[in-house]
C-alpha positions in Angstrom: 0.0 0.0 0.0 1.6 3.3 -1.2 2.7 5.7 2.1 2.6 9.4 2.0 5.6 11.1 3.9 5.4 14.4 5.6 8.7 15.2 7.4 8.1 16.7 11.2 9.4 20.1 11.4 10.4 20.0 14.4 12.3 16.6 15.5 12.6 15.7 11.5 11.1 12.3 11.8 8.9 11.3 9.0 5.1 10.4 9.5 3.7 8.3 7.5 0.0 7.9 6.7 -1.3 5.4 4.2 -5.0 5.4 2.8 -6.0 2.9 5.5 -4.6 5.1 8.1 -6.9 8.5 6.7 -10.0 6.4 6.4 -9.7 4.8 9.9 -9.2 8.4 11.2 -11.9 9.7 9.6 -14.1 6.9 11.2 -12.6 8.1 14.3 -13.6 11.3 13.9 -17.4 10.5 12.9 -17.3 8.4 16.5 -15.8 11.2 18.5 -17.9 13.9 17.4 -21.2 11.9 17.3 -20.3 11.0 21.0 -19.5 13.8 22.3 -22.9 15.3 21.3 -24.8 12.7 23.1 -22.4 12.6 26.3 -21.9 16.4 26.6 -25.4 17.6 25.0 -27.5 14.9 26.8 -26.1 13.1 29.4 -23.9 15.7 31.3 -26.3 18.4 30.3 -27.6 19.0 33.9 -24.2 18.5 35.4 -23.4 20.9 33.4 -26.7 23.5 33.9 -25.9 23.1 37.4 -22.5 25.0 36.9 -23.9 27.1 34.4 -21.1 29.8 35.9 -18.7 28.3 34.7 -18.9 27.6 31.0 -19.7 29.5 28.0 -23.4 30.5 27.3 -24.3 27.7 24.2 -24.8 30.5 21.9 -20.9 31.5 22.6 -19.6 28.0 22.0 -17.9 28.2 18.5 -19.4 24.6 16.7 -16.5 25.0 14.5 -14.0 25.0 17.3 -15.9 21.9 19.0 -15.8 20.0 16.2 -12.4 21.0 15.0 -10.9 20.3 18.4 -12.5 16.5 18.3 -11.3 16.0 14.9 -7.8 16.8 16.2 -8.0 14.8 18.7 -9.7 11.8 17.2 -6.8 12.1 14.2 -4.1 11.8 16.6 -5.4 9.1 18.8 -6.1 7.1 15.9 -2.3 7.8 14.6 -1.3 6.7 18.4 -3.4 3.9 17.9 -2.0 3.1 14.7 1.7 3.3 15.9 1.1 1.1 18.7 -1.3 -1.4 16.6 -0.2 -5.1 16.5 -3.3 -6.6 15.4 -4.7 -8.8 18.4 -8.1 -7.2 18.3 -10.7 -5.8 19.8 -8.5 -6.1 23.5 -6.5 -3.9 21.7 -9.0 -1.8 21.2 -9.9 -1.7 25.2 -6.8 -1.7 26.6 -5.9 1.5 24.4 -9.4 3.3 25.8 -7.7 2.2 29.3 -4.2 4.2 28.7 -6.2 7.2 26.7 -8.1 7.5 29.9 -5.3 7.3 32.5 -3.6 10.0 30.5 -6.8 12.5 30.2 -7.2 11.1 34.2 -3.9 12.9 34.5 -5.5 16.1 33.2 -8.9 15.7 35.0 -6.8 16.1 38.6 -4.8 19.4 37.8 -8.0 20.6 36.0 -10.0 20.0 39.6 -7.2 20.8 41.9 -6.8 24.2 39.8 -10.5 25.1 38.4 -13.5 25.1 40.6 -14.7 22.4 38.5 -16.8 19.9 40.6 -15.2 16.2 41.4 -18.8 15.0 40.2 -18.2 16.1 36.7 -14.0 15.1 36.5 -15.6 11.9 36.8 -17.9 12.0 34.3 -15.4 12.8 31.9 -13.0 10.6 33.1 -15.8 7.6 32.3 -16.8 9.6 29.2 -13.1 9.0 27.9 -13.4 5.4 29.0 -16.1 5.0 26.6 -15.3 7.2 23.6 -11.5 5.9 23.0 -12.4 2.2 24.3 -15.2 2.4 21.0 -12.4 4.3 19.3 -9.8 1.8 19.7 -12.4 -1.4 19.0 -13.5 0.5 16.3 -9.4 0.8 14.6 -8.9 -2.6 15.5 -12.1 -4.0 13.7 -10.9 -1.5 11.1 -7.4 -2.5 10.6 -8.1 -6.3 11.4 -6.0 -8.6 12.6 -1.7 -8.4 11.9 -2.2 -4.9 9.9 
């Protein structure tokens, strides 16, 4: 499968991404944005009502920024994914949900010991990550199938 090359500015490593590679992120993408409708729109939406204070009023949240922001961040993960891939499945899939959720753990604490963002809602990110790069991952796996 032919590779495209872009050469890191920074460290000079190349990156490589391959058509399987785009479309797998893409599908990543889909999953992160559709999910993050339904987790932040609907399920956190009174958690988040409740501390109305300290967010934007919706009509000041930028869509494209939202959107944009998931994209990046389901493009990456799925290039972390990718890079760590060795094609034993949908375990795979989990266990990389786990470490994507330990990391963004990491973030939750100094965001709460920093922010006057309640513990109640920390932790409903934290099991919102859980779910949205454990699908991610499963999904890559089932994507890239087995010894990719």
């Amino acid at each position: 499968m032919e590779k495209t090359c872009i050469v890191c500015p920074l460290t000079g490593f190349n990156i490589y991404f391959n058509k399987k590679f785009i479309i797998g992120a893409l599908i990543t993408v889909v999953w992160f944005n559709v999910f993050a409708s339904i987790w932040h729109g609907m399920v956190m939406a009174e958690a988040y009502s409740a501390t109305s204070t300290l967010w934007r009023n919706p009509s000041e949240m930028d869509p494209l920024l939202l959107n944009g922001g998931l994209s990046v961040l389901a493009f990456f993960a799925s290039y972390i994914f990718m890079k760590g891939y060795s094609g034993t499945g949908i375990r795979e899939g989990i266990r990389f949900g786990i470490i994507m959720t330990l990391l963004f753990l990491g973030l939750g604490l100094v965001t709460n010991a920093t922010q006057p963002i309640p513990w109640s809602i920390i932790q409903m990110w934290v099991l919102g990550d859980l779910i949205q790069y454990s699908v991610g991952g499963i999904l890559l796996a089932l994507y890239f199938g087995r010894n990719t």
